[in-house]
N, C-alpha and C positions, 0 to 999 in steps of 0.2 A: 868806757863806752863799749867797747871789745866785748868784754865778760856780760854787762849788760843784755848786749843782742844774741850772745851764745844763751846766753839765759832762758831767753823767751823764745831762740829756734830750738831748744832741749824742752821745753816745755811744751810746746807747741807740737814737736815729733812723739811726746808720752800721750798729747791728748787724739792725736791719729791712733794710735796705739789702742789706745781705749776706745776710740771708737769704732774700730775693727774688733775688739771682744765684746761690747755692746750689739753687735750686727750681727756677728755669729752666734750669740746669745737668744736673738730673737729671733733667726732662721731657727734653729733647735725647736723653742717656742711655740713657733710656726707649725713647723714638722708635724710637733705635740698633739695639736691642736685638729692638723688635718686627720692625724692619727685616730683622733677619738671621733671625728666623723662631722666635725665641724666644719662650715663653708669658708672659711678663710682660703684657697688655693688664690686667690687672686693677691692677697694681702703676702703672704710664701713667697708667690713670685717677685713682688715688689720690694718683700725682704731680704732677698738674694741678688739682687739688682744693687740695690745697697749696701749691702756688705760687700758685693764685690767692686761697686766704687770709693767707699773708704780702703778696701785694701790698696789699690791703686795708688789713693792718694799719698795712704803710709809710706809702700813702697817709694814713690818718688823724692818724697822731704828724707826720707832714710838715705836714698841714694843722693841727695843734692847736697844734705847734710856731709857728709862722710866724705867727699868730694870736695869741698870747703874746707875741711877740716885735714883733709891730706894736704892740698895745696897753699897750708896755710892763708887762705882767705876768709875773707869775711862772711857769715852765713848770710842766704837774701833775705831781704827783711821780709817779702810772701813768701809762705810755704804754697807750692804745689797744691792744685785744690780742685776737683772736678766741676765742670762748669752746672748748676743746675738747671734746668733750660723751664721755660714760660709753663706758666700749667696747661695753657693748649695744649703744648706740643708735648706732653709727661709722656703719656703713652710710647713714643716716636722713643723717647729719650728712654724709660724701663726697657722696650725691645732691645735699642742698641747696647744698652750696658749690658742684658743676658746675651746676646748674638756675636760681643766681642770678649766677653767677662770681665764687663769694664774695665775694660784696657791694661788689666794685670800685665798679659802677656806684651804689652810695649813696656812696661814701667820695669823689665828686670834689668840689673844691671848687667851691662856691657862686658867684653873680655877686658876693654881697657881701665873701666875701673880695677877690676882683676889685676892685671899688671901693677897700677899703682897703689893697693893694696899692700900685695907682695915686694915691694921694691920700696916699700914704707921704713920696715925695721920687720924685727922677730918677735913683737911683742906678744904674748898671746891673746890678748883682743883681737888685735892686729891677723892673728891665725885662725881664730875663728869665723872673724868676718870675711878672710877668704874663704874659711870651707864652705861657709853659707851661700855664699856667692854660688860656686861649684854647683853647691848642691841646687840650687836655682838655677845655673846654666841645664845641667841636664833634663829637671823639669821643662826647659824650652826646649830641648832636643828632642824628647820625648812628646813636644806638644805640635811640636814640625813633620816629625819623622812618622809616629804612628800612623796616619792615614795612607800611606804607602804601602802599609802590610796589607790592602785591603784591594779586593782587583774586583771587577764586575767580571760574570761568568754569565755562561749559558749553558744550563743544567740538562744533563744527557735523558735518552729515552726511558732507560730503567727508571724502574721507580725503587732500587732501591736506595736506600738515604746514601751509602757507602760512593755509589758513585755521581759523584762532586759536579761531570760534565767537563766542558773544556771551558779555556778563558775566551776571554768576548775580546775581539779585535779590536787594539789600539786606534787611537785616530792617528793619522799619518803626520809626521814629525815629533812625534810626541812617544818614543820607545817603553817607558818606562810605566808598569801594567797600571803600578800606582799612583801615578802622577792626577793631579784634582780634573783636567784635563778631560781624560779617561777615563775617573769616576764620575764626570760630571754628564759625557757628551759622549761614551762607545756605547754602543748595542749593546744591553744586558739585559740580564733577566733578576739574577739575584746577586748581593756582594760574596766575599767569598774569600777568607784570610788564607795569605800567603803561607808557605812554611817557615819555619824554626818561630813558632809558639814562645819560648821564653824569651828570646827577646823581643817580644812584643809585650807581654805581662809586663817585663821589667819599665818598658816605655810608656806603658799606661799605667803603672806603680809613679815611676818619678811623675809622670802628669799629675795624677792626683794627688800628690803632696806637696803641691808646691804653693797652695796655700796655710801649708804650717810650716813652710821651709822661708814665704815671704814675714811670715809674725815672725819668727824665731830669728831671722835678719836685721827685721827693724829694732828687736831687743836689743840685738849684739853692738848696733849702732850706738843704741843711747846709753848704753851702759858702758859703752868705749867715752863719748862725749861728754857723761857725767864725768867718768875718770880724769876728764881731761882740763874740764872746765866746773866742776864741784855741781852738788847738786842744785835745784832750782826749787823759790817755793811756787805752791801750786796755788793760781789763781783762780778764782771762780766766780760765776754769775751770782748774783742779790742770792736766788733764788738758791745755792748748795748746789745747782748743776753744774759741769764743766761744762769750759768754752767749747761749742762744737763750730766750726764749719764745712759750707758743700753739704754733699748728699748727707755727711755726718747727722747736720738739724735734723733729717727726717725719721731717721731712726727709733723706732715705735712710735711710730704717726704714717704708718705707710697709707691708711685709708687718706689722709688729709694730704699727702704728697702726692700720689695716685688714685683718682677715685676709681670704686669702679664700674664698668661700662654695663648698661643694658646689653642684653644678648638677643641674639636674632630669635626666632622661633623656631623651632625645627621642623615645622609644614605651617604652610602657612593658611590662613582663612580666605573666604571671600573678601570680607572686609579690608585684611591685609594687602591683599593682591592689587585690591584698588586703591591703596596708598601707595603700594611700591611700585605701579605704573603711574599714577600723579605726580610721585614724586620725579621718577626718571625720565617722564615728558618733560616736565619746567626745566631739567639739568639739558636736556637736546635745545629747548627752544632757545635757553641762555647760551649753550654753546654756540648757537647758531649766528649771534649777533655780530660777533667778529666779521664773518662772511657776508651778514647784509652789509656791514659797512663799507667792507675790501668791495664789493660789488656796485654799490650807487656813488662811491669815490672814484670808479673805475682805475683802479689801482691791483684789483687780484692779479691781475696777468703780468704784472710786472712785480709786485712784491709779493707772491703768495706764502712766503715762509713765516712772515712774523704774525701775517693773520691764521694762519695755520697754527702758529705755536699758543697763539691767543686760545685760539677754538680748544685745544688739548687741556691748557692751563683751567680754562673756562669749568670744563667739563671735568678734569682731575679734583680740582676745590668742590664743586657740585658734588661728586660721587663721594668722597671722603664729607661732607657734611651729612648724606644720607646713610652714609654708613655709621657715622657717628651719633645721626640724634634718630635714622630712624624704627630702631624699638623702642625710642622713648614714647615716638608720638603713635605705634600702633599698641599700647598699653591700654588704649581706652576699651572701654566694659562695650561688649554687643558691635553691632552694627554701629556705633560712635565712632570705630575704630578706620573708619572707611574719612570721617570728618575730613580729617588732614591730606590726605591723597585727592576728595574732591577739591577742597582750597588749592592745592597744588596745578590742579587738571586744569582750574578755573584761573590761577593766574599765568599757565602756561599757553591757552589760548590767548589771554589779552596780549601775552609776549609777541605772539607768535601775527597776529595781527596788526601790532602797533607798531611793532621794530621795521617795517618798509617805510609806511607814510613818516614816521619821527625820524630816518634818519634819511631819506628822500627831502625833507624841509630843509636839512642842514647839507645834506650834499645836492645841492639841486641841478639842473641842467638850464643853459642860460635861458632860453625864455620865461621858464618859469621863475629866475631868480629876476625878469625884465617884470614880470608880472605884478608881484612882489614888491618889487620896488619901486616901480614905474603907474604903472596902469591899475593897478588894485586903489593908489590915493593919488598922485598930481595930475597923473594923464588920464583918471576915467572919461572926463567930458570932454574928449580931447579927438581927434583924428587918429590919435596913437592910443585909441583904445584896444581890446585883444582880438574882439572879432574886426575892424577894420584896418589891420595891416599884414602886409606878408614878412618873413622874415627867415632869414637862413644863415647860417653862420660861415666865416669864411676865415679859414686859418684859427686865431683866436677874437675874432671880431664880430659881432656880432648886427646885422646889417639890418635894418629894418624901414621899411617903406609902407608910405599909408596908401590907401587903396584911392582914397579919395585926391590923393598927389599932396605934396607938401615936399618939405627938407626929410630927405632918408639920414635917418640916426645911424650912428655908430656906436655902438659899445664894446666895452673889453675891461678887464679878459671874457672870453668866452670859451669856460672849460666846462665839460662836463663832468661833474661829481666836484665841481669848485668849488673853494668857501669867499671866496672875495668880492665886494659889491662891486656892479658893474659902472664906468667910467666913461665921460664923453670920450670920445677918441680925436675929434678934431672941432673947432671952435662952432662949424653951424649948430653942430648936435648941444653942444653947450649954451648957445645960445637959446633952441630951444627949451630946453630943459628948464633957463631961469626963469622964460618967457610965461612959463605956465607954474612957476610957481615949484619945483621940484629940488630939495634938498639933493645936493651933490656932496660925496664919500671925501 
């Protein structure tokens, strides 16, 4: 059973393997391609998204493997696998794998695997897989430390290029010129590399290698676990493909995993202008409805944050849907291009109209919820109709007397912005109520 599952985690870390030379393969491709003048740059980016999520993945079954394999344990029956997220959200998911390089730099291994490595035996597997290690710690040192050599400055009066100017003042507690801090957040003008130059090459030398420093680790692994646990055969789909999983499946199919996006215009028309103000009326009037509600519930003043966080949420989804479909819909030929901005304008009025009275019905104030319920069907012919009685609310009670004299009704609750039908409050108002025929709550 042992040998078995060493089998399929040996096979399973050679098809990582492969699918990280498969990705690099079609970043190259890519490259090729953009090279000769081709529009693929969206397809490149989405190639490199991917390759750098299969290497991650590599990297991890490499290091989970090897780890198992030192502690004599069991390998896990999942191998490590990047999650691949909804195709709404692809876009969301492409940026972050380019903005973090899909998560290479978490997946290298630790000093502690290091240790247990070295403290394994002399084997020289066993000593390669520590140098690789090594040689992957520095690429992280190099991938932490480099942006330190880099300070924000404020460039002197000479114009000639020789003089540099002086460094831009730190922000306070924060000494250190290079710190992200300080690059992010002091007074500059332009960035501005620290001295002694070679050790910074050298720090940007290990960074960039440390995608052939992560393949060249994950071989040293499987070629220790072959050694260890004999070779495996190699299984495959109906079809002659390997098993891929994770971002792996996507791997030339980038247009099918990532589509891509219409693009804005770079000035825009008449026609257009009145789409993207139709459009971003309807996103106000939506966001706004939060606020009618918090308002005729009379509840702003006492909760105003979660209808506040509504109205943002509201408005965040709006803007992100217009950013996403609207060059789709200003595509159209001439003056059609305007279509969709009026539809928008015309359903942002009806918003902006209907959201008092529709949400006034459901949050009403008690006469009106008396009207409603009372005087609109059992008590029209009644003494307790709306023009002949007076009424005033008192605490939550809601007092009402005919003009013409009779029994003064009570009802309750009587909130304003309530949802709950109003109730006799003591047995004359109850007796009224059956007297003339009046369904009670």
């Amino acid at each position: 059973m042992t040998d078995a599952r060493w089998g399929k985690a040996i096979e399973a870390l050679r098809a990582q393997g492969e699918a990280v030379r498969a990705a690099d393969a079609r970043v190259e491709e890519c490259q090729a391609a953009v090279a000769a003048g081709e529009a693929m740059n969206v397809r490149l980016t989405t190639a490199v998204a991917l390759w750098r999520l299969c290497e991650a993945d590599h990297l991890r079954c490499a290091v989970a493997l090897l780890r198992a394999h030192l502690s004599q344990e069991r390998p896990p029956v999942r191998m490590p696998v990047a999650l691949v997220w909804p195709r709404p959200l692809r876009q969301l998911w492409k940026a972050r794998a380019q903005d973090r390089s899909g998560g290479v730099w978490r997946a290298l291994p630790g000093p502690a695997l290091l240790a247990q490595v070295e403290a394994a035996g002399s084997d020289d597997l066993l000593h390669e897989a520590a140098k690789a290690i090594r040689a992957l710690q520095s690429s992280l040192h190099g991938h932490r430390t480099r942006p330190r050599f880099h300070e924000e400055c404020i460039p002197g009066r000479s114009p000639s290029p020789l003089a540099a100017g002086r460094a831009a003042p730190t922000v306070p507690g924060f000494a250190d010129p290079g710190h992200w801090v300080n690059r992010t957040f002091a007074r500059r003008s332009s960035p501005l590399v620290q001295p002694d130059g070679t050790e910074l090459r050298q720090l940007e030398s290990d960074e960039r290698a440390v995608h052939e420093r992560a393949e060249s680790f994950g071989a040293i692994v499987l070629r220790l676990l072959e050694h260890h646990y004999g070779h495996t055969a190699r299984p495959s789909q109906p079809s002659g493909r390997p098993l891929r999983r994770g971002a792996a499946r996507w791997v030339g199919r980038e247009q099918q995993a990532v589509p891509s996006l219409d693009q804005w215009p770079q000035k825009l028309n008449t026609a257009q202008v009145i789409t993207v103000g139709g459009l971003g009326w309807l996103v106000l009037m939506l966001a706004a409805i939060p606020w009618s509600v918090a308002m005729k519930a009379r509840v702003l003043t006492d909760h105003p944050i979660p209808f506040l966080l509504a109205s943002f949420a509201v408005a965040a989804l709006g803007s992100g849907a217009v950013h996403r479909f609207g060059p789709r819909l200003m595509r159209l030929p001439g003056i059609t291009a305007a279509l969709p901005g009026v539809t928008a304008a015309t359903a942002a009025y009806l918003v902006m109209q209907l959201q008092g009275p529709v949400v006034g019905y459901f949050f009403a104030d008690p006469l009106d919820r008396f009207e409603r319920q009372f005087t609109s069907r059992c008590l029209a012919a009644s003494p307790y109709r709306l023009d002949g009685i007076q009424s005033v609310t008192v605490g939550k009670t809601l007092v009402v007397r005919p003009i013409s004299g009779g029994t003064t009704l009570r009802l309750g609750p009587a909130e304003d912005g309530g949802t709950h039908p109003l109730r006799p409050q003591d047995s004359d108002t109850q007796a009224v109520l059956e007297k003339y025929g009046c369904e009670l709550p």
